[in-house]
N, C-alpha and C positions, 0 to 999 in steps of 0.2 A: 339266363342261367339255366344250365341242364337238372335234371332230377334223375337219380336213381328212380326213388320211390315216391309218389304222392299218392298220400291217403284222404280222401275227403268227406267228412262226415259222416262216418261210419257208424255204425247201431247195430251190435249183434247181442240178442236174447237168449237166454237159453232158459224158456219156460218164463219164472218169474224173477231171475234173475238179470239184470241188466248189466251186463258182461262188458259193452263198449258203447259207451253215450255219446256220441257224436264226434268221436275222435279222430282227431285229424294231427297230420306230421309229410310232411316232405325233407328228404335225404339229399344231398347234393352229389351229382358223381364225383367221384373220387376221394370222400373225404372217409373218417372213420365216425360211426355214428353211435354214441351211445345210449342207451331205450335202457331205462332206470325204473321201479317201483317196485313198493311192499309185494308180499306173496296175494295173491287175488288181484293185484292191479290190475290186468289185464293183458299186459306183455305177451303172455303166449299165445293167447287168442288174436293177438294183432298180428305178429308174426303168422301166424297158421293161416289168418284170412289173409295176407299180404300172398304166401303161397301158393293159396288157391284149395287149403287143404279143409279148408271150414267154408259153409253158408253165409252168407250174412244177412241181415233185414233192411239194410239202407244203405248207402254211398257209395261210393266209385273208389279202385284202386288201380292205379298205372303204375306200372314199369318200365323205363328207359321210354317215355310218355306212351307204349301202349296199354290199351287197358288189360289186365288180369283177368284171367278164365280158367277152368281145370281143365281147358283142351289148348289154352298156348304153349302148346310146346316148343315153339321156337322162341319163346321168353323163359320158359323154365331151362334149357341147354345152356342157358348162359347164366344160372342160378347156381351158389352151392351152399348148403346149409350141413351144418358141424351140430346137431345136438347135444344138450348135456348129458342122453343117455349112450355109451356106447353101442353104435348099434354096423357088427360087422358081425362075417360067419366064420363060425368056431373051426368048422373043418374045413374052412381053405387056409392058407398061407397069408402072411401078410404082400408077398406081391399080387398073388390070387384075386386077395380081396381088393387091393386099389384097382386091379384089372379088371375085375368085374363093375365095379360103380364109376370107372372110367367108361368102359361098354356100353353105358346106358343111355349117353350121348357120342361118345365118338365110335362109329361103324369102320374107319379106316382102321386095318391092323398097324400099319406101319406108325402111320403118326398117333397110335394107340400104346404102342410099345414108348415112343419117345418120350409123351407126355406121363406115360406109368414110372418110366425112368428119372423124369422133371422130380415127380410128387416122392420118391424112396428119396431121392436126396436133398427135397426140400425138407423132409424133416426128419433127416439123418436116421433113418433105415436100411441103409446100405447094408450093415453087418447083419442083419436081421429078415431078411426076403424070403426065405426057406422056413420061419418059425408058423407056430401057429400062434393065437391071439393069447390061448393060454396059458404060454411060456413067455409072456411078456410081462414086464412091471405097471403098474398103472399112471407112470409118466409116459413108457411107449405105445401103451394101448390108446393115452389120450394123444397121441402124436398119428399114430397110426388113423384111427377115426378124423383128422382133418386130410391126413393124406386121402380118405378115399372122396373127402365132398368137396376136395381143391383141384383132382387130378385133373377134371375137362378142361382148367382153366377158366371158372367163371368169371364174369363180369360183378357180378353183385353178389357178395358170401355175407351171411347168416351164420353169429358164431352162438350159440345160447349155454355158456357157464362155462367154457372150454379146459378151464385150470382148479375143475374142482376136484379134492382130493388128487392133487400129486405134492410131488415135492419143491421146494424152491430153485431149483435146475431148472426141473421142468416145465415149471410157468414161468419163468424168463426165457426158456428158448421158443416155447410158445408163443409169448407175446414178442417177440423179436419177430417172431415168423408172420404173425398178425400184420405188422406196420409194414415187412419186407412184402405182404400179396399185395397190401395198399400203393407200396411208392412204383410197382409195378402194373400197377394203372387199376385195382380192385376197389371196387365201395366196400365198407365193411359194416355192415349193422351188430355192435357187440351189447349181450346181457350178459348182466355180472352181479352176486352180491359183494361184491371185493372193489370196496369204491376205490383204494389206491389206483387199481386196474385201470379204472376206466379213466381215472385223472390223468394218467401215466399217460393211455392212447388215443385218446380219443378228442378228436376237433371241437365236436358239437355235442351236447348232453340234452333224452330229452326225459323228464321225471314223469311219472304217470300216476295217475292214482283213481281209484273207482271209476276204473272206463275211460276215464277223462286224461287230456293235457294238463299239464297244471305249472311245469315251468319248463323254459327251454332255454339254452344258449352254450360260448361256452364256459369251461370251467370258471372263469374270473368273473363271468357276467351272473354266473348263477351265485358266486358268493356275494355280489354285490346286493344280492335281493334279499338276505337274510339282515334281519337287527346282530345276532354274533360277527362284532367283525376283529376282536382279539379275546382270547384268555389268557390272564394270567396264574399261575398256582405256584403256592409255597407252603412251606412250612412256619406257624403260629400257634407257639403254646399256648395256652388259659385266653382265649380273646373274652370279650364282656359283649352283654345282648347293646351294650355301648359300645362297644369298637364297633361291632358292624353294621352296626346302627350308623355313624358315622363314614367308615367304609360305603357305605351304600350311598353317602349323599355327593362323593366324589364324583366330579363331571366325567359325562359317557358310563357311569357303571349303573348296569342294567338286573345281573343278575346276580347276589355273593352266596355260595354254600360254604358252611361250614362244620368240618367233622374234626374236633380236636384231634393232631396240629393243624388238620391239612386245609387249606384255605384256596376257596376257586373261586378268580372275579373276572366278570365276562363284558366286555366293552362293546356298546354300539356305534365307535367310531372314537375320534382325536388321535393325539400323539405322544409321546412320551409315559404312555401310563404307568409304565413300571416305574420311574419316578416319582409320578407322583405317588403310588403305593408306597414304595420306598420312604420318603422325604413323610409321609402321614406316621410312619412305625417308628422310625427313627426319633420324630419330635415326640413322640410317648413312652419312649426307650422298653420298646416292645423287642425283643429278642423274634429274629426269622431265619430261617436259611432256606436253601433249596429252592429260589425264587427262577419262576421259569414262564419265559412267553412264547402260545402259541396262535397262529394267524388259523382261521378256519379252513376245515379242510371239507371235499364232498363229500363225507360222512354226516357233518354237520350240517349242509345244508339236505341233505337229504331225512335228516331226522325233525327240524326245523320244519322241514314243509309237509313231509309224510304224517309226519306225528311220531310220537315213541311209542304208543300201546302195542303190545305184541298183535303181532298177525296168525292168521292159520298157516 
């Protein structure tokens, strides 16, 4: 099997900070890859040492199996990374600008123009070539910024938050455009806190936390590792520290909240549980409505294994 990326047991410090504890991950060509954790996890720092843009204290990183340097440049031309901070120039034009960060690997004018013309209509700037950045909306400014770090055509694209702050147009033609550089033979390594996101595109998921791995696979394999594997919630007037009491000795229920009406009970696995909720409320002629089942989603298991205490 080929690898985009392998990272092998990495350790970068910063002082007395231990930024990445021995973290390791391999990317497969072609798929789309998604690099998940809390704020501090360490995501960006893996990312930055993967590009060659950070030191590190330990391990090895390869690219398309060479190893990673701040002087391979014939591994970096075939790189392209979309940050989540817009970063183009105010006083060129939006063709200007994919012309310019297209220049920076391709020296041929001709096939510099072709591939500048590729990237205006890959993400529907056509009508908009002669604008500046500042007379753009912030779904074309976030459209605009992938056009400038897709124009060379890379092999392996870094997208980090690419749909923050726009509108719902805008992050569906986005991530349409994601999966379209993928089926056209790109790796995609994406960060998101928008777990729908990455369910929606992504093959492989990998969850990170203080420097460290801590789960990987894909979507279906990582809900399979949590104890949530259904909620159900409804509505329940007046229960007794007796109903739930009861409630709670139900086979598979793991966890019950309750906030008069509203009632949440979380299964670690069987089948039919809404009946037997049901068939439990019914035989006490307990009055419900609103009865509602859901299957876990990345959210859940990313909260599950992160933890829920706020982050910085």
């Amino acid at each position: 099997m080929k690898y985009a990326v392998e990272v092998n047991n990495l350790v970068k410090r910063y002082k007395e900070l231990l930024a990445l504890d021995h973290f390791s991950l391999a990317i497969k060509e072609g798929e789309i890859f998604g690099l998940l954790g809390p704020n501090g996890s360490g995501k960006t720092t893996t990312i930055n040492c993967i590009l060659s843009l950070l030191n590190f204290d330990k391990g090895e990183i390869r690219v398309f199996g060479e190893e990673m340097s701040p002087s391979a440049y014939d591994i970096k031309k075939n790189i392209g990374v979309v940050f989540q901070n817009v970063a183009v120039f105010d006083e060129l034009t939006v063709y200007e600008n994919i012309d310019y960060f297209c220049g920076l690997y391709i020296s041929d004018k001709k096939l510099r123009r072709e591939y500048v013309e590729d990237a205006v209509r890959f993400v529907g700037l056509e009508d908009y070539r002669k604008f500046h950045p500042k007379k753009l909306s912030g779904g074309l400014l976030r459209r605009l910024n992938i056009a400038c770090g897709i124009a060379h055509k890379p092999k392996l694209i870094f997208f980090d938050e690419p749909t923050v702050a726009v509108d719902p147009q805008s992050r569906n033609r986005i991530l349409e455009g994601i999966q379209e550089l993928n089926r056209a033979g790109a790796t995609i390594v994406y960060t998101s806190h928008y777990m729908e996101e990455v369910e929606q595109i992504c093959d492989r998921i990998l969850i990170m936390d203080k420097g460290r791995s801590i789960a990987i696979g894909t979507n279906e394999e990582l809900k399979q590792m949590i104890k949530n594997k259904e909620k159900i919630t409804l509505e329940v007037p007046s229960l007794t520290k007796d109903n739930l009491a009861e409630i709670h000795q139900i086979k598979h229920v793991y966890d019950v909240e309750y906030d008069d009406p509203f009632l949440a009970i979380t299964f670690d696995g069987g089948t039919n549980n809404v009946v037997h909720i049901v068939n439990y409320l019914e035989e006490r002629r307990l009055v419900f409505s609103g009865v509602h089942s859901q299957l876990p989603t990345l959210n859940d298991v990313f909260l599950e294994i992160t933890g829920k205490e706020l982050r910085d």
